[in-house]
C-alpha positions as a Markdown table, in Angstrom:
| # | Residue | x | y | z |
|---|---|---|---|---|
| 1 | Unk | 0.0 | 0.0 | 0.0 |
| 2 | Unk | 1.5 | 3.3 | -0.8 |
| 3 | Unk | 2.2 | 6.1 | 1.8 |
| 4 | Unk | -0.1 | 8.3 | 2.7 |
| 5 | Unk | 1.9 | 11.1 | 1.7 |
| 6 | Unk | 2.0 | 9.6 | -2.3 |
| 7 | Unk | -2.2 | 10.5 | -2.3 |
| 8 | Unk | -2.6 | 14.2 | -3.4 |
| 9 | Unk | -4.2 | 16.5 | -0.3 |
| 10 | Unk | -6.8 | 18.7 | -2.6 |
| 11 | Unk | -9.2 | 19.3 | 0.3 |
| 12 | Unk | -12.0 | 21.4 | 1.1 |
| 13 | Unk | -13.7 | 23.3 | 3.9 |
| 14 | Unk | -17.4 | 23.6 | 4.0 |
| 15 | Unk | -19.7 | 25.0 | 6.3 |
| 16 | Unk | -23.7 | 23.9 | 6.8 |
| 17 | Unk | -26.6 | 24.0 | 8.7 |
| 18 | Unk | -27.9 | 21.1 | 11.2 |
| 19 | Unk | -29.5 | 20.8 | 14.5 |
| 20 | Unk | -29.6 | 24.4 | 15.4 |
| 21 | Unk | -25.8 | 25.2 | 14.6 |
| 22 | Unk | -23.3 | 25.9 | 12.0 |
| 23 | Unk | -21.2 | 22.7 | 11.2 |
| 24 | Unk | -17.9 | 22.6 | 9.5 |
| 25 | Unk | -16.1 | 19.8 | 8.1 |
| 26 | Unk | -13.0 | 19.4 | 6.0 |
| 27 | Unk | -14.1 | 17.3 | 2.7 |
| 28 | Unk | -11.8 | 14.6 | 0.2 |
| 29 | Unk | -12.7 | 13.0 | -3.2 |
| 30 | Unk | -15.4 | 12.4 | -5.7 |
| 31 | Unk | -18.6 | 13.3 | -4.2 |
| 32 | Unk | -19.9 | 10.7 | -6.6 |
| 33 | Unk | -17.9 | 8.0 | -4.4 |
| 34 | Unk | -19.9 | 6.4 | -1.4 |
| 35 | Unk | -19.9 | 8.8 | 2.1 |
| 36 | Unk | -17.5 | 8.2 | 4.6 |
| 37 | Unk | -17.8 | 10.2 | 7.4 |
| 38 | Unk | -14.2 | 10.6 | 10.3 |
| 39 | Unk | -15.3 | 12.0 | 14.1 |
| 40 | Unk | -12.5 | 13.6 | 16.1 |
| 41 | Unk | -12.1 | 13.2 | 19.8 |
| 42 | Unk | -12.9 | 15.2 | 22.4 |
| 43 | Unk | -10.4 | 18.1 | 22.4 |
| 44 | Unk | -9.1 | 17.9 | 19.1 |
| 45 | Unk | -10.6 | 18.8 | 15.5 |
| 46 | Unk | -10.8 | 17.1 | 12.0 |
| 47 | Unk | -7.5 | 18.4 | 11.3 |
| 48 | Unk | -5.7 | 15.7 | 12.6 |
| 49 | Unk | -7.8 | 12.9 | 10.6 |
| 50 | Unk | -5.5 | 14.6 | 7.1 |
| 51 | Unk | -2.9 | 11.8 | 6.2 |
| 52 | Unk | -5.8 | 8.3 | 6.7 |
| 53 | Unk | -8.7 | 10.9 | 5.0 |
| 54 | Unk | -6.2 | 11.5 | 1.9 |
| 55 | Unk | -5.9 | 8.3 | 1.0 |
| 56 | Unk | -9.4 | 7.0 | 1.6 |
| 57 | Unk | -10.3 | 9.8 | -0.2 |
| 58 | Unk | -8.9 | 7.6 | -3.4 |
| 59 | Unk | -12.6 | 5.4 | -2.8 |
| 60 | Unk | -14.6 | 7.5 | -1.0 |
| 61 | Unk | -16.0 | 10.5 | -0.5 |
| 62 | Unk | -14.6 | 11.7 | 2.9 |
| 63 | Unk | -16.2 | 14.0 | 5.4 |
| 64 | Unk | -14.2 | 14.8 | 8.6 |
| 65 | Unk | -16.2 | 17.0 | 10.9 |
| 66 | Unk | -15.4 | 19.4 | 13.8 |
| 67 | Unk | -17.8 | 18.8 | 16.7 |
| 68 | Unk | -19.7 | 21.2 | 18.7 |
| 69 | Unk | -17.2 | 23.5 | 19.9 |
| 70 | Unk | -14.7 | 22.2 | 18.4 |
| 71 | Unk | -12.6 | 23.4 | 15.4 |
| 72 | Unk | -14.6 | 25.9 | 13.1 |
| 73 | Unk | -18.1 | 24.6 | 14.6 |
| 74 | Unk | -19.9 | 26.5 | 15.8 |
| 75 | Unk | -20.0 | 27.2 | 19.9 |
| 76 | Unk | -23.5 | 25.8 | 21.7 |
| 77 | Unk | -25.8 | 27.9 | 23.7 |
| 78 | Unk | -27.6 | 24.7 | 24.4 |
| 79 | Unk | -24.1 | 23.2 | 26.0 |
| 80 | Unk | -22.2 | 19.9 | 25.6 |
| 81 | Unk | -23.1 | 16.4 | 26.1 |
| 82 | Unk | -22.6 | 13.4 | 24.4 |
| 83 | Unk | -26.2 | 13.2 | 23.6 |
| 84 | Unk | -26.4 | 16.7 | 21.6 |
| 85 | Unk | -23.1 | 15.1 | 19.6 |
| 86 | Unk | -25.1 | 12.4 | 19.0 |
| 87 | Unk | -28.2 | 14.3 | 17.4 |
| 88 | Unk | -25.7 | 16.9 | 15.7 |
| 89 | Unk | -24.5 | 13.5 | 13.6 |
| 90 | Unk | -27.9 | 12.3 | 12.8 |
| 91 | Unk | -29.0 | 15.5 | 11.9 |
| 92 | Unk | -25.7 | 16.3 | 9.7 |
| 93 | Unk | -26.6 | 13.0 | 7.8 |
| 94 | Unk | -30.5 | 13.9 | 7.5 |
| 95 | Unk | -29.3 | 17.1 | 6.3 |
| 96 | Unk | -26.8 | 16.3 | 3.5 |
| 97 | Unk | -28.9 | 13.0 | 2.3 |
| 98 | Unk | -25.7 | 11.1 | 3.4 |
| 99 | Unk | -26.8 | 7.2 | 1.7 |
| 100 | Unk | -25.4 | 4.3 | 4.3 |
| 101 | Unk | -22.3 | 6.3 | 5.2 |
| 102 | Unk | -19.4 | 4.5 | 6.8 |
| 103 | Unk | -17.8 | 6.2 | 9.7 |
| 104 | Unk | -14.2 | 5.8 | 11.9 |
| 105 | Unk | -14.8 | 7.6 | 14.8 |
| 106 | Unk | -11.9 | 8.0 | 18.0 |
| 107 | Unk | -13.1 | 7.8 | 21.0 |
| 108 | Unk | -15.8 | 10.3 | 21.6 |
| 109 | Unk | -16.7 | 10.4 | 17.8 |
| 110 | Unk | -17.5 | 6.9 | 18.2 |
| 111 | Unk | -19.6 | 7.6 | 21.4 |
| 112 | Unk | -21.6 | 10.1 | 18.9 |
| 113 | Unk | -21.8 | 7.5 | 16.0 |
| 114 | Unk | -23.0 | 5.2 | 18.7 |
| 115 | Unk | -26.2 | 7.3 | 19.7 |
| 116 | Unk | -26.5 | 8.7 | 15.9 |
| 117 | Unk | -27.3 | 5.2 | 15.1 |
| 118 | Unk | -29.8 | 5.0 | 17.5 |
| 119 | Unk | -31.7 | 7.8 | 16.4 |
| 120 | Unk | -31.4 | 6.8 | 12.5 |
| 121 | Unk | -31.3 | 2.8 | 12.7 |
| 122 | Unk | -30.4 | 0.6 | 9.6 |
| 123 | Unk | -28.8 | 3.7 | 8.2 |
| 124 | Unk | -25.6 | 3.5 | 8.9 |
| 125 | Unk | -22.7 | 1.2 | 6.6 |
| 126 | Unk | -19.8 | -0.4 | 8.3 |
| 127 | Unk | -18.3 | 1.7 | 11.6 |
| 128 | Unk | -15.3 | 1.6 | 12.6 |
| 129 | Unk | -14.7 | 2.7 | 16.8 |
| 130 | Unk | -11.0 | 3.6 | 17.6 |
| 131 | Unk | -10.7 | 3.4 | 21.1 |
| 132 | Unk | -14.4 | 4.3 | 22.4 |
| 133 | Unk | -14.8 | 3.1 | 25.3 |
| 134 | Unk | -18.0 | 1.1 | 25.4 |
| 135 | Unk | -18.8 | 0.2 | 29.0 |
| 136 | Unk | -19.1 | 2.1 | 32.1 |
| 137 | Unk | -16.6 | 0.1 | 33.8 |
| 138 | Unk | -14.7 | 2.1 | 36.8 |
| 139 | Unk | -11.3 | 3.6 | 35.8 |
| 140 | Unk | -8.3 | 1.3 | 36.1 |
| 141 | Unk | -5.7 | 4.0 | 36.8 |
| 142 | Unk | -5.6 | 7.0 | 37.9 |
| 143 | Unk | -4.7 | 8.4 | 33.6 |
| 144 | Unk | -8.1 | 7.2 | 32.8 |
| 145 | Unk | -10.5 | 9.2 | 35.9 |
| 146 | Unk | -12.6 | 11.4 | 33.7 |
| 147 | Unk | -13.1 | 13.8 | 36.7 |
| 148 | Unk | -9.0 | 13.7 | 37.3 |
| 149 | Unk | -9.0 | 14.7 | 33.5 |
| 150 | Unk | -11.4 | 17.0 | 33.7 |
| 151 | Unk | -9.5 | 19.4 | 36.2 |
| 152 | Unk | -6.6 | 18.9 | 35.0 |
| 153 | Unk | -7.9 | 20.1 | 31.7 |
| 154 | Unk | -9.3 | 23.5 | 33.1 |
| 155 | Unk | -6.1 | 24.3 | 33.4 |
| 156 | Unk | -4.9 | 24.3 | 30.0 |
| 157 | Unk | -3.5 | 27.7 | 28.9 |
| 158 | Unk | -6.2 | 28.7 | 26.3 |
| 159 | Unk | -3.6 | 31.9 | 24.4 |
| 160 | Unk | 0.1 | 30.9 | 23.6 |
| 161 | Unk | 2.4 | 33.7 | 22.0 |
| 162 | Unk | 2.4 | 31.8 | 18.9 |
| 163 | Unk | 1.8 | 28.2 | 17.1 |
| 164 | Unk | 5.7 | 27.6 | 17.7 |
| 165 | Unk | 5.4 | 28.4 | 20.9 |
| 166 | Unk | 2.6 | 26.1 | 21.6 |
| 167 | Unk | 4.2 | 23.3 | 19.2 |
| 168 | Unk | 7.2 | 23.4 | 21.4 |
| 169 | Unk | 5.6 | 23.0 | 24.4 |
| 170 | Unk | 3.3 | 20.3 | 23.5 |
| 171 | Unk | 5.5 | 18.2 | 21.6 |
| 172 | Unk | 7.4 | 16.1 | 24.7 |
| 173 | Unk | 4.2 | 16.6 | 26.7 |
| 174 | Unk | 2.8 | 12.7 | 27.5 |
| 175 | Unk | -0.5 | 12.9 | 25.4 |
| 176 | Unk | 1.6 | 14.0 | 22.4 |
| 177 | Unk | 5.0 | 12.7 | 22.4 |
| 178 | Unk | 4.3 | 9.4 | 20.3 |
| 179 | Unk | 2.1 | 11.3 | 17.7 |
| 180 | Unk | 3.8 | 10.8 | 14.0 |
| 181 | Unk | 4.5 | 14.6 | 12.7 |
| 182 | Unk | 1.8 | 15.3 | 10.3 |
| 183 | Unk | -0.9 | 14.8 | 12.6 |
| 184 | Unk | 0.5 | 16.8 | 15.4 |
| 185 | Unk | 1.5 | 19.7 | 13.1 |
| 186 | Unk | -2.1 | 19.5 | 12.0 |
| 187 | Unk | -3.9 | 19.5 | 15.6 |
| 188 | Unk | -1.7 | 23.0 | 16.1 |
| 189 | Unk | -2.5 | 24.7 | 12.9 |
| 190 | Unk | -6.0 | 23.5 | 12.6 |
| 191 | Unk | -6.8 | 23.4 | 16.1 |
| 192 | Unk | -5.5 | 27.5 | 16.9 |
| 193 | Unk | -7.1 | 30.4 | 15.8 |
| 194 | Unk | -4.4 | 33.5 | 15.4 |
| 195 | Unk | -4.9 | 36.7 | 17.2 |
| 196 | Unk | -4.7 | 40.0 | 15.6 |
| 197 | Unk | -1.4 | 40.3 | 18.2 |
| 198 | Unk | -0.4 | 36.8 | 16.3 |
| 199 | Unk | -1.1 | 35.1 | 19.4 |
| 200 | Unk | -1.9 | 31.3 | 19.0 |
| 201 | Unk | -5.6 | 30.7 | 20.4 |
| 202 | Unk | -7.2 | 27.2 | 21.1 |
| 203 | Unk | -10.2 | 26.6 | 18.6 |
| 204 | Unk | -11.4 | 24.0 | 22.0 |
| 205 | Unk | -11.6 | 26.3 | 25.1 |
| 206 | Unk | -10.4 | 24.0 | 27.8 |
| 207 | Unk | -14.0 | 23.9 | 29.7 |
| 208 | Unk | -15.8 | 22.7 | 26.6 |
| 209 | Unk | -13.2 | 19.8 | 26.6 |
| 210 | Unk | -13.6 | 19.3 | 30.2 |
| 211 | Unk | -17.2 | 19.8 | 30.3 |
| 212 | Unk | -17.5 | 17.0 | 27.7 |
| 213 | Unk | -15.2 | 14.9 | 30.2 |
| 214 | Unk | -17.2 | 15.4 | 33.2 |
| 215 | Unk | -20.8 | 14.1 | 31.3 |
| 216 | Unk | -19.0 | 10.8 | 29.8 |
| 217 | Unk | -19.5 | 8.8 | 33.1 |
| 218 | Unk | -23.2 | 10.1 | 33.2 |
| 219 | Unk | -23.5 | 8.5 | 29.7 |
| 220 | Unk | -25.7 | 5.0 | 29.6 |
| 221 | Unk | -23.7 | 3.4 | 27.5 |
| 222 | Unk | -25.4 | 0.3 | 27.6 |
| 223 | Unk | -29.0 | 1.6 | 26.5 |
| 224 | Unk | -27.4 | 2.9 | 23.8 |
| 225 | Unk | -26.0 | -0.5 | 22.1 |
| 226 | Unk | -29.1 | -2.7 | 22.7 |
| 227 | Unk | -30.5 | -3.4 | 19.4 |
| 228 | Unk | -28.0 | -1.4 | 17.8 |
| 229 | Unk | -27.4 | -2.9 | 14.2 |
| 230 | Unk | -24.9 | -3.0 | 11.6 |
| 231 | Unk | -20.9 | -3.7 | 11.4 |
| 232 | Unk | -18.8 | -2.0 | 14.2 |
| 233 | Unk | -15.1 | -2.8 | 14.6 |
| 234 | Unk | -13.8 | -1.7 | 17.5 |
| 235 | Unk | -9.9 | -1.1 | 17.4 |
| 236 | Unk | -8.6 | -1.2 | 20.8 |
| 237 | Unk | -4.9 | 0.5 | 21.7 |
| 238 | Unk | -2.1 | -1.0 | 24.4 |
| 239 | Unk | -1.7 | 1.1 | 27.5 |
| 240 | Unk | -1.7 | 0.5 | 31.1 |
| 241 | Unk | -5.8 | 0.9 | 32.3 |
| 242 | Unk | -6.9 | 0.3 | 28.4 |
| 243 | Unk | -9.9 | -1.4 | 27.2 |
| 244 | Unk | -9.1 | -5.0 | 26.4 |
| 245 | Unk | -10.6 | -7.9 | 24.8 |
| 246 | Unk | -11.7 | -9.6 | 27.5 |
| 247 | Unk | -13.2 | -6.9 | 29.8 |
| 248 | Unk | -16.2 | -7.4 | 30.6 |
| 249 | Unk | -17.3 | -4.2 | 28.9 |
| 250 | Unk | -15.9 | -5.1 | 25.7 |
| 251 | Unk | -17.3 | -8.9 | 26.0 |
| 252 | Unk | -21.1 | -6.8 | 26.8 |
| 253 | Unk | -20.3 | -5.4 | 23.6 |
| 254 | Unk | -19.9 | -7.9 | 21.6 |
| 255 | Unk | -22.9 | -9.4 | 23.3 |
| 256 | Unk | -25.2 | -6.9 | 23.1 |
| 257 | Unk | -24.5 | -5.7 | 19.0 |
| 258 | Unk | -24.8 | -8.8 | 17.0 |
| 259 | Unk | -22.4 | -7.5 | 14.5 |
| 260 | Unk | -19.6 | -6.5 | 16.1 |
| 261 | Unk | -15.7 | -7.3 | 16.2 |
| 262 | Unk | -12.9 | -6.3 | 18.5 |
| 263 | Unk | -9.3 | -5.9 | 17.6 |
| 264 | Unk | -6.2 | -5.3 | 19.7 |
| 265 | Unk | -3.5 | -3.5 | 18.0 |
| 266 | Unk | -1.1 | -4.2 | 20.0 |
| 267 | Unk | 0.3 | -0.8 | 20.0 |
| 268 | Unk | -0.5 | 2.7 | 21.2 |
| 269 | Unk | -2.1 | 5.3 | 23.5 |
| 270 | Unk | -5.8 | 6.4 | 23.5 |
| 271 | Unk | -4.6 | 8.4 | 20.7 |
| 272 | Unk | -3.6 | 5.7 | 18.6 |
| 273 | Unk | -5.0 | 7.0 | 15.0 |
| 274 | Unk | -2.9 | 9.9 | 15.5 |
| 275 | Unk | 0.7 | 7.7 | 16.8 |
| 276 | Unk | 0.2 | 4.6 | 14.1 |
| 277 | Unk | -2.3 | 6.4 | 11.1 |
| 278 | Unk | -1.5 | 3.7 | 8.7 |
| 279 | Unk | -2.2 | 1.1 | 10.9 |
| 280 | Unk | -5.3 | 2.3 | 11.4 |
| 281 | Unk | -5.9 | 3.3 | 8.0 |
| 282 | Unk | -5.0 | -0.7 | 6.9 |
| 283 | Unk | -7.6 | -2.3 | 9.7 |
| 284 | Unk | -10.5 | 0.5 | 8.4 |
| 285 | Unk | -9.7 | -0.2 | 4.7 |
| 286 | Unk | -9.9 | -4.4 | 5.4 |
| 287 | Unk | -13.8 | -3.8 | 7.5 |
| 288 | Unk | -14.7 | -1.9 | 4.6 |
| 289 | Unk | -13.6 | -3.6 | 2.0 |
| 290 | Unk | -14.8 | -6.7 | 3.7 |
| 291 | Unk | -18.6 | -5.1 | 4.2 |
| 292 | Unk | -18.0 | -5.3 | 7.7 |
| 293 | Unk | -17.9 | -9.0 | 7.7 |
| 294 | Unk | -13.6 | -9.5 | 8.8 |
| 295 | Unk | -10.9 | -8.2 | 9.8 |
């Protein structure tokens, strides 16, 4: 398989309409080409989601979307909970007449992909759910306490002096270290606004991330996958206090949505699409190609 860097980068940006706020997205390929939608995590943006969007942009159309108050979406008087992430999906599918789109969504974007199906069942192709967690299973260590993360996150500096500035500090910081270059180098242009001053600005203000932290435990995870239908791979990441096969949260999965897989990479943090993109991009491209039926 060639690189991802061989498969030319002519995106898009587009702006629309749904659910009561103004949705961007960052757009690859024929629009004639089947719909394959990408969801971000919480905190980051569609930026990211450039070098495995490129080259599945050589058979599908590709749509990969900021979330609500994330990116170039727009900020939500109504607030932020996995729920509203859930409708904003179903209704950005509704809206652009989106026929049995596949999806990859990380973490949170699965969560959303998750309810979205509820709310439009049958309509969904093959999904692909990159370390979302799918239970409701008390925290393993202290790295994965929601409400830990969720402090810690107000805290984030919000204004740096500049992109450098803010690419120098995050780059050796533990949630970023292992990221290959092009994704990080696209999480701090994409995911900054710059100031009039040329001051670097996060697109995420650090309480919508932490706000969207502190719901995810609230979340009933469970109602949400009876009955739900389809193809859902679930890629799973190696870390201390990951999900793994045979948790019982991943075996209620499996149990609960008839067609479902699990796969352990074998590799990588939470942020696994972003550290190993082409492995990623290979397992997507084999559920896909396969109709949702393998691995």
């Amino acid at each position: 398989m060639p690189s991802t860097n061989d498969c030319p980068d002519d995106w898009s940006s587009r702006f629309f309409h749904a659910n009561g706020i103004r949705h961007h997205c960052l757009e690859w390929g024929d629009p004639r080409n089947p719909p394959l939608l990408m969801l971000h995590a919480t905190g980051l943006c569609a930026w990211p989601w450039k070098p495995v969007a490129r080259r599945l942009a050589q058979r599908y159309r590709v749509l990969a979307f900021d979330q609500r108050g994330h990116g170039d979406t727009e900020k939500s008087d109504k607030g932020y909970r996995f729920e509203y992430a859930g409708e904003d999906l179903a209704a950005i599918i509704e809206t652009m007449e989106l026929d049995r789109p596949r999806v990859v969504g990380h973490s949170s974007g699965g969560l959303a992909t998750i309810i979205a199906a509820n709310i439009l069942p049958d309509v969904f192709g093959p999904v692909v759910l990159v370390e979302t967690r799918v239970s409701n299973d008390a925290p393993t260590t202290d790295s994965q306490d929601l409400n830990r993360r969720a402090e810690r996150t107000r805290m984030k500096r919000p204004v740096w002096e500049s992109r450098e500035a803010m690419f120098e500090a995050y780059r050796t910081r533990a949630a970023f270290k292992d990221w290959a270059d092009e994704p990080f180098q696209e999480f701090i242009t994409g995911g900054t606004n710059m100031l009039p001053d040329g001051r670097a600005e996060l697109k995420c203000h650090p309480e919508t991330e932490a706000t969207f932290y502190g719901m995810r435990d609230d979340l009933p995870v469970e109602n949400y996958l009876r009955g739900l239908t389809g193809q859902w791979l679930l890629l799973l990441a190696d870390y201390p206090g990951c999900q793994r096969p045979d948790d019982a949260g991943v075996r209620q999965f499996q149990e609960l949505v008839a067609g479902s897989r699990v796969k352990a990479m074998g590799k990588g943090s939470h942020f696994l699409p972003m550290e190993y993109p082409e492995a990623v991009l290979e397992a997507a491209l084999s559920w896909f190609d396969a109709g949702g039926a393998e691995t």
